[in-house]
C-alpha positions as CSV (number, residue, x, y, z in Angstrom):
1,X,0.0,0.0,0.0
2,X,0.9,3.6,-0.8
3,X,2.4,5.4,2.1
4,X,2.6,9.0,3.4
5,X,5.5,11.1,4.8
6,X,4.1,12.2,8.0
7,X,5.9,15.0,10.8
8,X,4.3,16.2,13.8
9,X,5.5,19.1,15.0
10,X,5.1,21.2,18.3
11,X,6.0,24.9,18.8
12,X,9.4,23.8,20.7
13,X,9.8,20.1,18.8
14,X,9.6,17.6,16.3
15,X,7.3,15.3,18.0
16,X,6.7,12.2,15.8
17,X,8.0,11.7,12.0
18,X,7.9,9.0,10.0
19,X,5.7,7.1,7.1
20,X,2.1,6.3,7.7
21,X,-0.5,4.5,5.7
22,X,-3.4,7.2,6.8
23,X,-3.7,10.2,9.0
24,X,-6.9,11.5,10.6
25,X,-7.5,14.4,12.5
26,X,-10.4,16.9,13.7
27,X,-10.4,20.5,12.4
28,X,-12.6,23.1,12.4
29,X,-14.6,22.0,9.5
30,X,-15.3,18.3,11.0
31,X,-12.5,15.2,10.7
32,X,-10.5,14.5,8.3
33,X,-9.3,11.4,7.0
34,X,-5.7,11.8,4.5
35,X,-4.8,8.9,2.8
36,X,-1.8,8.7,-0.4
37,X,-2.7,10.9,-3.3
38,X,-4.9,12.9,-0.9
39,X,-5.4,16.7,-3.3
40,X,-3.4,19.7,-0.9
41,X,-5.1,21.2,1.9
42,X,-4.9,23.2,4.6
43,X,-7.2,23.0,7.9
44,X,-7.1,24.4,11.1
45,X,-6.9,22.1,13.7
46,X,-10.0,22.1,16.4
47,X,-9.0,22.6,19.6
48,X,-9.0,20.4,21.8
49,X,-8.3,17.7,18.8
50,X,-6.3,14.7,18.4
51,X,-4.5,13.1,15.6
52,X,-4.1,10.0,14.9
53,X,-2.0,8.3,12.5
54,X,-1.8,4.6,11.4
55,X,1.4,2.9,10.7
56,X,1.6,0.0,8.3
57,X,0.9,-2.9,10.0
58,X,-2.3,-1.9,11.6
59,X,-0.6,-0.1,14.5
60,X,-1.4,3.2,15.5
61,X,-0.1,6.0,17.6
62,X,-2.2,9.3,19.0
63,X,-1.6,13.2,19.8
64,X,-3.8,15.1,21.6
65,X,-2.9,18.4,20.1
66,X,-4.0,22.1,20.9
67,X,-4.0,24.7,18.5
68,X,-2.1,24.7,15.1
69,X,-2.8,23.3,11.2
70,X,-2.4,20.3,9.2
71,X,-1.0,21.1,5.9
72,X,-1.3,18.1,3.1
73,X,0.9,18.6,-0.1
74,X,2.4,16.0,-2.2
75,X,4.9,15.6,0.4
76,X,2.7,14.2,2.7
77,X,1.3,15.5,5.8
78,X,2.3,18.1,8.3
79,X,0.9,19.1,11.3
80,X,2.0,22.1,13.3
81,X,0.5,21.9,17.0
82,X,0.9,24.5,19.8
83,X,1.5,21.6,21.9
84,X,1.0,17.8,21.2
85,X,1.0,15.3,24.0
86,X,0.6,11.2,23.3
87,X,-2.8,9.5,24.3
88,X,-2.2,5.9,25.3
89,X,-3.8,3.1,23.4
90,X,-6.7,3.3,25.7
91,X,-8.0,6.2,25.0
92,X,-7.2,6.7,21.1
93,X,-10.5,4.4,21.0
């Protein structure tokens, strides 16, 4: 499967980089869901919001984030947070 280059960045950090097969996260328009070949966008994150992003294999790892933007380009995917903190397993449910 097609994969995306992913960073997660917080105002003092990188937080999380690396390649993911989809990325989801809630802006102020509603979630979104960015897969491969996804067309460029910016949104503003909603706030409080999390992102989620799943790695091939099935796993997946989760931010809660405050504040910031996702930017999609044919790159891949980056999202700027004011501040990004990792949500155990539990809870990214």
């Amino acid at each position: 499967m097609a994969q995306l280059h992913v960073e997660l960045v917080a105002v003092e950090e990188k937080v999380w980089s690396g390649e993911a097969e989809m990325v989801v996260a809630r802006t102020t328009e509603g979630e979104l869901g960015v897969l491969p070949g996804h067309a460029p966008l910016l949104g503003q994150l909603a706030e409080p919001g999390q992102v989620r992003i799943k790695l091939p294999g099935g796993e997946q790892v989760s931010y809660e984030v405050a504040g910031g933007f996702l930017s999609v380009t044919g790159e891949g995917v980056t999202v700027l947070a004011e501040s990004a903190t990792p949500v155990s397993a539990a809870q990214s449910r």
